[in-house]
C-alpha positions in Angstrom: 40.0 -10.9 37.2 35.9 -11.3 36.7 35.0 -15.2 36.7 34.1 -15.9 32.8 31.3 -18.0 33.9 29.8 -15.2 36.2 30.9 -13.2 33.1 28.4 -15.3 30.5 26.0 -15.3 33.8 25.8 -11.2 33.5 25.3 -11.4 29.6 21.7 -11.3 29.9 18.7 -10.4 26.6 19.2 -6.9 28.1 22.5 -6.1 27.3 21.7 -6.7 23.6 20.0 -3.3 24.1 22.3 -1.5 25.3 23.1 1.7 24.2 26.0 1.8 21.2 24.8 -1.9 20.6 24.5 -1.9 16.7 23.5 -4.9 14.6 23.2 -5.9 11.2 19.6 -7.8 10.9 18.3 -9.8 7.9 16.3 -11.7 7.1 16.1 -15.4 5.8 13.8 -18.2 5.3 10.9 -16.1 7.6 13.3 -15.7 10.4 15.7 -12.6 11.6 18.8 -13.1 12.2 21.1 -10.6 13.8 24.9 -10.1 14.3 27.4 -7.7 15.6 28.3 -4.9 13.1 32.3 -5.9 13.5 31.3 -9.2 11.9 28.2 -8.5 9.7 29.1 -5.9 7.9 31.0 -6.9 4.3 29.2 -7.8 1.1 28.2 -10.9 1.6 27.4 -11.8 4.8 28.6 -15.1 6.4 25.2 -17.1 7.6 27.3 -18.5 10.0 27.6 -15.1 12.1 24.2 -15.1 12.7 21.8 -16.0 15.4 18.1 -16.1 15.0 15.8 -13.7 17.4 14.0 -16.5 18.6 16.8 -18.0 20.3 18.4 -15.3 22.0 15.3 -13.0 23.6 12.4 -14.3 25.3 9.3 -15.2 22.7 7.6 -11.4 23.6 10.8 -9.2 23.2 11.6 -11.4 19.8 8.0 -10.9 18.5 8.1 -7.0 19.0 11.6 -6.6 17.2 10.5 -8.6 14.6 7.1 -6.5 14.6 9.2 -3.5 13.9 11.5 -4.7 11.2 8.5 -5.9 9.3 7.0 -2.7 9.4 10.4 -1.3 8.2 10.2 -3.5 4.9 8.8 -0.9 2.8 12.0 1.2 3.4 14.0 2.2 0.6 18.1 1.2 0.5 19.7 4.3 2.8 16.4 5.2 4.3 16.2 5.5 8.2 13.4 6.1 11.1 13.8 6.0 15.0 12.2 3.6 16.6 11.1 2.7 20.1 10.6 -0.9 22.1 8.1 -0.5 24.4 7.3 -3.8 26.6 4.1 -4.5 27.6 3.9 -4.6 31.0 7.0 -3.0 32.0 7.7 0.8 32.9 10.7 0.9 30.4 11.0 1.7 26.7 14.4 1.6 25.1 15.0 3.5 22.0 17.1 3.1 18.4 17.5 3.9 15.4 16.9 1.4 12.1 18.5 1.9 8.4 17.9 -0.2 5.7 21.0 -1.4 4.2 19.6 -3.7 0.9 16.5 -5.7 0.5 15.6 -8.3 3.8 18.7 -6.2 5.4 18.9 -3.6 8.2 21.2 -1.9 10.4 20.3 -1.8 14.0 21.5 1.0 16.4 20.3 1.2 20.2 21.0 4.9 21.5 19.0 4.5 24.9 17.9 1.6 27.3 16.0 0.9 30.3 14.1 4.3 29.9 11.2 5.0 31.4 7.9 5.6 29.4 6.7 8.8 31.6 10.1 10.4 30.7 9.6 14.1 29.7 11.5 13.9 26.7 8.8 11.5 25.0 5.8 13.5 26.0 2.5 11.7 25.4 4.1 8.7 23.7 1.8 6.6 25.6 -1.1 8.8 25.0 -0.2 8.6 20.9 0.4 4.7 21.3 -2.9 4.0 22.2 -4.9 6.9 19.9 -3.1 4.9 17.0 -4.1 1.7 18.0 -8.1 3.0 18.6 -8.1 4.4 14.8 -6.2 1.2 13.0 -8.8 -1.0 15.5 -11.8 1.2 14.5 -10.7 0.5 10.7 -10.6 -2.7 10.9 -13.9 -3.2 12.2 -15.6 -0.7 9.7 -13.6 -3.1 7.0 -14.7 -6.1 8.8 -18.5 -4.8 8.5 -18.5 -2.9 5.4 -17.3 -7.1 3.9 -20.4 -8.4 5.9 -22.6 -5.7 4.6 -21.6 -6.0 1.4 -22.1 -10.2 1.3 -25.9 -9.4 2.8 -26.4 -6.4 0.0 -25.4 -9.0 -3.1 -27.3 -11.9 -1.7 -30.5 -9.6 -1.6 -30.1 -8.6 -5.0 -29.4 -11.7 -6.5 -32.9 -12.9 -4.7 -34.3 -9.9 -6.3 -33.1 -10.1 -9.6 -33.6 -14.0 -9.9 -37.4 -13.3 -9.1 -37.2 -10.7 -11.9 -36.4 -13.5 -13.9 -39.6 -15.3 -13.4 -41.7 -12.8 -14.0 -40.1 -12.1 -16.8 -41.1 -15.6 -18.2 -44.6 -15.6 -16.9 -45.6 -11.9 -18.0 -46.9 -11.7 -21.3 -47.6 -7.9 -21.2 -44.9 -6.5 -23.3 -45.0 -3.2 -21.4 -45.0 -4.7 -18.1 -42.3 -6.8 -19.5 -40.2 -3.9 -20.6 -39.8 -2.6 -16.7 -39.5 -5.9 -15.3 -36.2 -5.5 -17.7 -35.0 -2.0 -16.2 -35.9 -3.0 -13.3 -33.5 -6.6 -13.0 -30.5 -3.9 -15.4 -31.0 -1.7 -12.5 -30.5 -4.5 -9.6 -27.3 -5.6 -11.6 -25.8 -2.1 -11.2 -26.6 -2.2 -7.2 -25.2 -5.3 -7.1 -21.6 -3.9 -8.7 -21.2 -0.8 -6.6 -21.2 -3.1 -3.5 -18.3 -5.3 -5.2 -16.8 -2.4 -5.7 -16.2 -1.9 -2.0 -14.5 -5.1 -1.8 -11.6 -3.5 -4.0 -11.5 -0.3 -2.2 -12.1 -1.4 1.7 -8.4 -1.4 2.5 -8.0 2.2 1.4 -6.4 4.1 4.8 -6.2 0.8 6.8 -1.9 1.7 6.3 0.0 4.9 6.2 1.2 6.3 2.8 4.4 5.4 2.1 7.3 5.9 -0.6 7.1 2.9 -3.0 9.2 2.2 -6.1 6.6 3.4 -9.0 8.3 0.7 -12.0 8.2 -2.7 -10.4 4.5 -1.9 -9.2 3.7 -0.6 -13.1 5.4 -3.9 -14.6 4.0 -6.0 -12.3 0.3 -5.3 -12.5 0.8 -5.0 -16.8 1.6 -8.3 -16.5 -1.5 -9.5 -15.1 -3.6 -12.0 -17.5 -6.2 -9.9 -18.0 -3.8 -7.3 -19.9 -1.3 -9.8 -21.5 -1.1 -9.7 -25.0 -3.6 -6.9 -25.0 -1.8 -4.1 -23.8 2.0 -3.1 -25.2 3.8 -0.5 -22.6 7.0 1.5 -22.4 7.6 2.1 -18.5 10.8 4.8 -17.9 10.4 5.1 -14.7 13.8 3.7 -13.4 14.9 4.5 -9.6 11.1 6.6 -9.1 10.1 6.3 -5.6 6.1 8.0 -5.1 4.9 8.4 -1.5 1.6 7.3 -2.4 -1.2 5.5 -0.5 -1.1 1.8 -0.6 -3.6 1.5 -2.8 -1.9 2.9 -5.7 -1.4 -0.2 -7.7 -5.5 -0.3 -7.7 -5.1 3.6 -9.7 -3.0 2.3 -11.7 -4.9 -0.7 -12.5 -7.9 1.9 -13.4 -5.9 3.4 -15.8 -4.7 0.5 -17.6 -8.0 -0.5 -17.9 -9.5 2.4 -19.1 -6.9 2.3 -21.8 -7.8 -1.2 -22.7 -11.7 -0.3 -22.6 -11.5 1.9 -24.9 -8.4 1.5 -27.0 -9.1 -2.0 -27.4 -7.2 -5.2 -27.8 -3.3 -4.3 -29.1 -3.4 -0.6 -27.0 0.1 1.2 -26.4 0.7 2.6 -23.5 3.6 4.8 -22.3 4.7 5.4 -18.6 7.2 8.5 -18.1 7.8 11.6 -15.7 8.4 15.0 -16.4 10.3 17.3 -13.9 8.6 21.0 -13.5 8.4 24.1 -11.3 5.5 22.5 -9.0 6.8 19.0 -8.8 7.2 15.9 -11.0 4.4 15.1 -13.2 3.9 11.2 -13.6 2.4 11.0 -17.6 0.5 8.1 -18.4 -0.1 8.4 -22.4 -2.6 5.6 -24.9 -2.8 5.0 -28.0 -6.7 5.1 -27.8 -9.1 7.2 -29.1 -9.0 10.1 -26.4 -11.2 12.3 -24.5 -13.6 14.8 -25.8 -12.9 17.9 -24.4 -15.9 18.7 -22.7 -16.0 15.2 -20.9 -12.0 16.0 -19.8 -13.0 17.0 -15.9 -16.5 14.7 -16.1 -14.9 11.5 -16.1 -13.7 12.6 -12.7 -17.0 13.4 -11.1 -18.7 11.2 -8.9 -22.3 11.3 -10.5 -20.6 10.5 -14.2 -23.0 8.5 -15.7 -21.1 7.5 -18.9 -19.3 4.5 -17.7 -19.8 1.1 -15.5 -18.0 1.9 -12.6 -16.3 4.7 -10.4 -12.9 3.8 -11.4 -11.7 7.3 -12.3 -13.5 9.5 -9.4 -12.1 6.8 -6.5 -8.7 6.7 -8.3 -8.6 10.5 -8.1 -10.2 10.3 -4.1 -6.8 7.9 -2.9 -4.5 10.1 -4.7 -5.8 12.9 -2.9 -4.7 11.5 0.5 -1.5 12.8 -0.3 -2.2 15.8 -2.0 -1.8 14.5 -5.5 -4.1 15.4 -8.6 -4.8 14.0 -11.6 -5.9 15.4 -14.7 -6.1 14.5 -18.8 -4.3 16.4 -21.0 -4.5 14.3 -24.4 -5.5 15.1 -28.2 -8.7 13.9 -28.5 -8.6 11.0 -31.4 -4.9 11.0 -30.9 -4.8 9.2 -27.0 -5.3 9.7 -23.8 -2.6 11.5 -21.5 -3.4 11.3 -17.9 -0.9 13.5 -15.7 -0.5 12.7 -12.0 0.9 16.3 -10.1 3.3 14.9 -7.4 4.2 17.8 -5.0 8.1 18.4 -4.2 8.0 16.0 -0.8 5.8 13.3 -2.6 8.6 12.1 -4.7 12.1 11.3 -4.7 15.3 9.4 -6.8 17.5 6.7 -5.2 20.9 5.6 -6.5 
């Protein structure tokens, strides 16, 4: 009979990742913790059954896992991806599968170990790897300088537009005085298309992803700018949109629209509507409408009607993943904004 301390002496990080090695991780207080499926899995879990990453692999293999469950967290309840550990470093890549279980809650399953990256059956993983990491690196930077340019771009007008000012005080030549005017209105606008990029520079940064359409509705409603100003009905319940992660900033444009022009005390009305093409998300005010003629305008880039280019961006993110938008209301009877979700841009959970 084997020793039990050579036993304990064998049970090294590695074995953890062996394949058929299932766990159930969650997550608490900003750490993972992780336990055996034969002990983890029942309502609700015991605390004491689990054992923190940290403490059981070495600070790089604990950093990676918890790299990839983070990743995971926009995962719905039953919703599973493979995965794959790769160690920098080292030639091998082990391989598993994760499934979210309920919120801050996965189930772990390892199905390979100890493979090696070059293996045929994972053609040009490596290759892939790195491509990914140029483009999220390459986005980050053109973030990173589109915020720099944009601080050096407002700066300069506000110099401008504050010398404006002066002149505008010393001229006494109404005419002159007149373009000095258009001139500082004109600065102003320049000055709030390059804020605008501060709300827009994360779009693409992340994948699109499925994300549950109520909360995100409710929870941007209920920002201070909107309370007590705007009254909605939100049926949305168990709607999951695979949307880009700017969505909430569409649907912020909309509520704002509705405010704009409905005023203080607008209604507004979230729903869906199932049809041949897809589901149709429906976004309906009590406002005054859109003239017909101006339906597809307010959509266009050059519209000149308006303060910003809330409408025409809104309708650029949603295109990422092959959503339109288009108005469908009464004019002098509200707006209704419909958002075309293809068949695999949607989905139900339980």
């Amino acid at each position: 009979m084997p020793d039990v301390a050579e036993q304990d002496k064998k049970r090294t990080w590695e074995l953890l990742l062996d394949p058929g090695v299932c766990w159930i991780v969650r997550e608490e207080e900003g750490s993972l913790l992780f336990s055996p499926v034969v002990t983890a899995i029942q309502e609700t879990p015991d605390p004491a059954g689990y054992e923190s990453f940290e403490r059981v692999f070495p600070p790089d293999i604990s950093f990676l896992l918890t790299g990839i469950l983070h990743d995971s967290a926009d995962m719905h309840p039953g919703d599973d991806r493979a995965m794959l550990l790769s160690i920098p470093g080292d030639s091998r890549v082990w391989s598993g599968h994760i499934t979210k279980l309920v919120t801050g809650q996965f189930l772990l399953v390892w199905y390979e170990s100890g493979k090696v990256k070059s293996s045929p059956e994972i053609p040009g993983f490596d290759e892939q790897i790195r491509s990914e990491r140029a483009v999220r690196k390459a986005n980050e930077k053109l973030n990173y300088f589109n915020a720099v340019i944009r601080h050096d771009i407002t700066n300069l007008v506000m110099g401008i537009v504050g010398y404006l000012d002066i002149l505008d005080e010393i001229c006494e030549d109404e005419e002159a005085r007149l373009l000095i005017r258009k001139s500082r209105n004109l600065g102003e606008r320049v000055r709030r298309v390059a804020e605008l990029t501060r709300s827009y520079q994360d779009l693409g940064i992340r994948p699109p992803s499925f994300i549950e359409a109520e909360p995100v509705i409710n929870r941007i409603i209920s920002r201070h700018e909107f309370s007590g100003k705007v009254t909605a009905e939100v049926t949305l319940e168990n709607l999951s949109l695979y949307v880009d992660r700017m969505f909430d900033v569409i649907i912020y444009e909309l509520i704002r629209n509705s405010l704009q022009f409905g005023g203080a005390g607008v209604r507004m009305r979230f729903s869906y509507e199932l049809t041949g093409e897809g589901l149709l998300l429906v976004i309906e005010d009590s406002g005054p409408g859109i003239a017909p003629e101006m339906k597809e305008q307010i959509f266009a880039r050059n519209y000149a009607d308006r303060k910003g280019y809330g409408l025409y961006l809104a309708s650029e993110i949603l295109d990422i993943t092959g959503v339109t938008i288009r108005e469908r209301g009464t004019f002098g009877s509200g707006a209704r904004f419909e958002l075309m979700f293809p068949p695999d841009t949607f989905r139900f959970s339980e």
